[in-house]
C-alpha positions as a printed NumPy array, in Angstrom:
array([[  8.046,  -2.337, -12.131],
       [  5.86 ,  -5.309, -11.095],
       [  5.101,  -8.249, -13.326],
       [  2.741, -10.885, -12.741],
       [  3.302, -14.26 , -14.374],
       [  0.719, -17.226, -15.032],
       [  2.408, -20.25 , -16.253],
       [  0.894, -23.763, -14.828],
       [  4.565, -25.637, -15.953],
       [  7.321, -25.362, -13.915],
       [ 10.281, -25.655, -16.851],
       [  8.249, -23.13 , -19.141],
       [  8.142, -20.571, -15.607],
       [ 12.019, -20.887, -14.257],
       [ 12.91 , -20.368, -18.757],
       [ 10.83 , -17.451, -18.8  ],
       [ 11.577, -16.037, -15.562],
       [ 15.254, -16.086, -16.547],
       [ 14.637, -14.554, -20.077],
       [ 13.251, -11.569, -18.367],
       [ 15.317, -10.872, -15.551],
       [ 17.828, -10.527, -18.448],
       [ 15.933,  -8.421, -19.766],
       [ 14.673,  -6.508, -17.728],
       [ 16.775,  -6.929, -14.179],
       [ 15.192,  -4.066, -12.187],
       [ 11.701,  -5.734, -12.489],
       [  9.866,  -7.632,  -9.532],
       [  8.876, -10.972, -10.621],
       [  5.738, -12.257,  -8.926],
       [  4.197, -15.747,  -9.048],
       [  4.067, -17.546, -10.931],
       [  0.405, -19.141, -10.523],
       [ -0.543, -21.718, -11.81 ],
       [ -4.44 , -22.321, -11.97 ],
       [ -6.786, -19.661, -12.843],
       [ -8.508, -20.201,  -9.085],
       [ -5.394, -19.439,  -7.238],
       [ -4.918, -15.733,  -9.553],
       [ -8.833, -14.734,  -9.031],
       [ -7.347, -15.217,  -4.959],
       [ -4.421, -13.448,  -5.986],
       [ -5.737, -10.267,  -7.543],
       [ -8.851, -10.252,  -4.512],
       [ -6.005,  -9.576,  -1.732],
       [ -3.034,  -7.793,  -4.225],
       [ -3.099,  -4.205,  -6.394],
       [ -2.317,  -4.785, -10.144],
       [  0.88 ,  -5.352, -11.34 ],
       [  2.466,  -2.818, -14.023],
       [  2.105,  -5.842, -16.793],
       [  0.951,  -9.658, -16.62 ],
       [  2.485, -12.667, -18.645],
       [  0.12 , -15.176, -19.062],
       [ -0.135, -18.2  , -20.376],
       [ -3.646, -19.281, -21.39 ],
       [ -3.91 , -22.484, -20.732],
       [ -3.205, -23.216, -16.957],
       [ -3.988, -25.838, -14.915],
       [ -7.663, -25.775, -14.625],
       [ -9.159, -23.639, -17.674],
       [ -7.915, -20.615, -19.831],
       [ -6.7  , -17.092, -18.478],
       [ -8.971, -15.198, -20.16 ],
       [-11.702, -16.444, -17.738],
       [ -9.425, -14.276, -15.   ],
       [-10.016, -11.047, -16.933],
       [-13.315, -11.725, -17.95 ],
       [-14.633, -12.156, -14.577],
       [-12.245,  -9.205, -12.561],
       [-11.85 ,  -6.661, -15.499],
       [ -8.238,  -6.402, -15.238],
       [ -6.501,  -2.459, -16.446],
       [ -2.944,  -3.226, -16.962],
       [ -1.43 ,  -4.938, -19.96 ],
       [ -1.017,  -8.381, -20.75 ],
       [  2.051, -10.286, -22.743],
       [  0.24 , -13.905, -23.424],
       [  2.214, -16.927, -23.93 ],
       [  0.963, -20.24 , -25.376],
       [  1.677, -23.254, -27.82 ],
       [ -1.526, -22.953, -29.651],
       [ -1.948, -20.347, -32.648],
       [ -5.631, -20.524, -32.429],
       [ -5.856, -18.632, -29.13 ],
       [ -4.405, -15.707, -30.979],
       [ -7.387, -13.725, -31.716],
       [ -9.199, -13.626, -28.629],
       [ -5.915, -12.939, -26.474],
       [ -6.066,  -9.042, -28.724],
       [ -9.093,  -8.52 , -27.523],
       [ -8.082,  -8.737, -23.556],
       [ -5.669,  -5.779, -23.131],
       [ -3.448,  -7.759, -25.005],
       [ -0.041,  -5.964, -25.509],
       [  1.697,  -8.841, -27.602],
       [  1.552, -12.335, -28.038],
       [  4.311, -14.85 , -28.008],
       [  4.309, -18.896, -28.939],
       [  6.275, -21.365, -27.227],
       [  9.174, -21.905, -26.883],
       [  9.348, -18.308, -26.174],
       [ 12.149, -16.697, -28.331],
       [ 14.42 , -14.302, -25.907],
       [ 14.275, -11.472, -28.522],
       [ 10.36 , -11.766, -29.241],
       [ 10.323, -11.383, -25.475],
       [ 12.402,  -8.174, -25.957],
       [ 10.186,  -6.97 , -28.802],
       [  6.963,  -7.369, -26.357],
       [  8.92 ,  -5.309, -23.873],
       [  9.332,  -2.924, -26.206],
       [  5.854,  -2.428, -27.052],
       [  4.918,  -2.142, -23.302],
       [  7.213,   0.475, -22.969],
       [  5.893,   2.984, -25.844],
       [  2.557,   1.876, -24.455],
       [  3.627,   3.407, -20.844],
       [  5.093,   6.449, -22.454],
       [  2.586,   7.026, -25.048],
       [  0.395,  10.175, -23.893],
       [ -2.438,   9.304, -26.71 ],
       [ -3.37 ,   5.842, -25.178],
       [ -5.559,   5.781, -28.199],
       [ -2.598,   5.644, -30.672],
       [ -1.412,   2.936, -29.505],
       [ -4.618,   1.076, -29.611],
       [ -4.898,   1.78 , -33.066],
       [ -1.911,  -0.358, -33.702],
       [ -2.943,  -3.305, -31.507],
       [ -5.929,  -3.288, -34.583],
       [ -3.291,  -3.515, -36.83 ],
       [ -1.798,  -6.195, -35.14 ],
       [ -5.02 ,  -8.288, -34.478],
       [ -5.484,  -7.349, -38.792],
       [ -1.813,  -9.258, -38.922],
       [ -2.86 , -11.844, -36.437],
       [ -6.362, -12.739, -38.283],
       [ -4.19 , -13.342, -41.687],
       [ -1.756, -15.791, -39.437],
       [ -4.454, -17.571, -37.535],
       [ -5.88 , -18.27 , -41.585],
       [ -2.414, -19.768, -42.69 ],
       [ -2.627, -23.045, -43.203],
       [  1.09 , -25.277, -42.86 ],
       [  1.711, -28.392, -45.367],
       [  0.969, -31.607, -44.673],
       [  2.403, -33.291, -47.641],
       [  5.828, -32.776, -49.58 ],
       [  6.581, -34.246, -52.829],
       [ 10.074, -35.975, -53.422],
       [ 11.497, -37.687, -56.046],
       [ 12.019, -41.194, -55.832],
       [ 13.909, -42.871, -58.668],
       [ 12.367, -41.55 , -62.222],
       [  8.627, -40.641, -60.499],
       [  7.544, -37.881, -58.369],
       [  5.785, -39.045, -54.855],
       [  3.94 , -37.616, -52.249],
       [  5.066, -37.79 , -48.53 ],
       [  2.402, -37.052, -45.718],
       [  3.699, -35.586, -42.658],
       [  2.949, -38.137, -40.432],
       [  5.939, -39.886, -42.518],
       [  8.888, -37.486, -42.469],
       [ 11.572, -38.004, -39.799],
       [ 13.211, -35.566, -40.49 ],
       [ 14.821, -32.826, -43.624],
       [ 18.624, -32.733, -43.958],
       [ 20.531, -29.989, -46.112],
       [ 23.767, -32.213, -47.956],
       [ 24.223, -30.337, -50.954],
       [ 20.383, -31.12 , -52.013],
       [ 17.562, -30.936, -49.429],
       [ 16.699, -34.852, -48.417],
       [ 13.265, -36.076, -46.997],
       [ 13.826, -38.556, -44.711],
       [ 10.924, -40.598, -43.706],
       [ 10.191, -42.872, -40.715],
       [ 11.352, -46.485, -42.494],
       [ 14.567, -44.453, -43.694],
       [ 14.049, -43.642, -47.405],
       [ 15.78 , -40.67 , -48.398],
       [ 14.374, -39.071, -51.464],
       [ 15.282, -35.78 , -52.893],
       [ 13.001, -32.933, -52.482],
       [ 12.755, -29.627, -54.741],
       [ 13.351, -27.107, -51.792],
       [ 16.318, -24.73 , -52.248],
       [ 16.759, -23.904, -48.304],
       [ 15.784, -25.445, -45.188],
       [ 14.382, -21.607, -44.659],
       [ 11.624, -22.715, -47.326],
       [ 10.795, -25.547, -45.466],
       [ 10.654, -24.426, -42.165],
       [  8.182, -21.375, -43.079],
       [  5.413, -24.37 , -43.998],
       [  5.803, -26.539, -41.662],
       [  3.915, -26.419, -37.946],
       [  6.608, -25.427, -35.489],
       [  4.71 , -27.594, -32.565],
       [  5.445, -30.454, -34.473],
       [  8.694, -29.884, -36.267],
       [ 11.882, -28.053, -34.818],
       [ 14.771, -26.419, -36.668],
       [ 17.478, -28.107, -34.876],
       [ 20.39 , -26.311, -36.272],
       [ 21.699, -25.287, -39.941],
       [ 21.858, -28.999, -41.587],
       [ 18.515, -30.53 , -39.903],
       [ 14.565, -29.972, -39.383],
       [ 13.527, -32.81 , -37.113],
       [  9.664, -33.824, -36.743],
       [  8.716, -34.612, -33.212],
       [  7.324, -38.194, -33.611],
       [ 10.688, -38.878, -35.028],
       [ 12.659, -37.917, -31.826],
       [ 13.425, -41.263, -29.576],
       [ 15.34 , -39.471, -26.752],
       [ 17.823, -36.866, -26.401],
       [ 20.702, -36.55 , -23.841],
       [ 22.624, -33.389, -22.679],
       [ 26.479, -32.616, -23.093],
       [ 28.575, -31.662, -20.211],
       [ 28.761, -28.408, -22.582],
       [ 25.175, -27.45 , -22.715],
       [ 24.486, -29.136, -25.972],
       [ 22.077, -31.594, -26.707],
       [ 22.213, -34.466, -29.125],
       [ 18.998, -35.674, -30.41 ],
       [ 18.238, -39.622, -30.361],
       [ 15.919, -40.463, -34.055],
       [ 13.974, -43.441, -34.461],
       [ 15.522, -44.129, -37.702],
       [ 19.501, -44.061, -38.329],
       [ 21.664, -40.235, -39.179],
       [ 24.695, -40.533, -41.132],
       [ 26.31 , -37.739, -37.883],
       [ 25.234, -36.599, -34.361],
       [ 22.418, -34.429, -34.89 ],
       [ 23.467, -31.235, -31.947],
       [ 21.067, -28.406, -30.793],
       [ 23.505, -25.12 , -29.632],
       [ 23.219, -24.445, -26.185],
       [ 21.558, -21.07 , -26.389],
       [ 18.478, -23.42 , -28.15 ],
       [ 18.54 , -25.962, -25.433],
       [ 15.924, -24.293, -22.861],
       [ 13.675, -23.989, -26.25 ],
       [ 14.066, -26.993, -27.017],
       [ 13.005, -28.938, -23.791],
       [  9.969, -26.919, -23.494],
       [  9.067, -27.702, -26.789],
       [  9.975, -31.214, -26.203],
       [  7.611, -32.116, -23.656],
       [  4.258, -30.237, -25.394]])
């Protein structure tokens, strides 16, 4: 089994590339490229592989100009930080669709589906639930995450735009923190709540106590362990740790 990958940044290509030869160990890896030029080249002088992971955004336009132009046959896993691209990448072959950071077992799920695909006799079948899917997809692309949380702050209710949180913490209650380090008490019952409403390229579950916003984070440093410890503009009462098995998700999303 042959799979092509796109992917213009290096840290994003060596994560992924080790997330699937986990996965999937007997596969042959090839790439990655990194500009849509240098794949039009690639696919002139080389047969199609047996799937393509793509990012869409490479280093000089979107992938979907690549199938567009060659009319590519085989399926295509796309990776990207941007929701929006979610529609058009179903209608390109599109056998799944993952955002960044890319989660190891969505990557397993996509696998999945590529692998009924191959052994489905009734291609059609399985088109029928990539509609399905793109019917799923258009309800997503329509969601709309929250951009302002009320607190409490002494006897009156207040409203907190995002572009002041620092950061949630779970002690007992569920605290907004904001970026001049008021802590006001918020209604939530679970940082679960939160995290379903908020937009994960700008705010990161970073373990079971803490949800930090991105603007928030000063600097981070990694422990001889594999654990990172996040650096926050304003003051934490503890270190604030991302697990190891987070940390390659976490650097990618980092530097988006």
């Amino acid at each position: 089994m042959q799979i092509l990958m796109l992917e213009d940044e290096p840290l994003v290509a060596k994560n992924l590339e080790k997330l699937v030869r986990e996965l999937l160990p007997q596969a042959t890896l090839l790439g990655p490229l990194v500009s849509v030029e240098a794949a039009l080249n690639w696919f002139k002088q080389n047969a199609e592989p047996d799937l393509i992971l793509a990012d869409i955004q490479l280093a000089d336009g979107v992938s979907f100009d690549i199938f567009h132009e060659l009319k590519v046959s085989c399926p295509i896993i796309f990776t990207t930080a941007y929701d929006e691209y979610a529609i058009r990448a179903f209608k390109v072959n599109s056998i799944d669709y993952l955002l960044k950071p890319i989660d190891k077992e969505y990557l397993k799920s996509a696998f999945e589906k590529f692998s009924r695909w191959q052994n489905t006799p009734d291609k059609e079948v399985f088109s029928h639930q990539l509609r399905d899917l793109l019917h799923d997809l258009e309800h997503r692309a329509a969601k709309q995450y929250k951009h302002r949380f009320t607190a409490h702050y002494q006897r009156a209710v207040v409203a907190v735009p995002e572009t002041r949180v620092a950061y949630f913490v779970r002690e007992e209650v569920i605290w907004l923190v904001t970026t001049d380090n008021q802590r006001l008490i918020t209604d939530y019952q679970s940082l679960d709540e939160i995290e379903d409403l908020l937009d994960p390229t700008q705010f990161i579950r970073a373990n079971r106590q803490y949800i930090v916003r991105k603007e928030a984070l000063e600097s981070y440093r990694t422990h001889y362990s594999g654990k990172i410890e996040l650096s926050l503009t304003v003051p934490v009462k503890e270190e604030i740790i991302i697990s190891k098995d987070k940390a390659a998700q976490f650097r990618i999303w980092f530097e988006l």
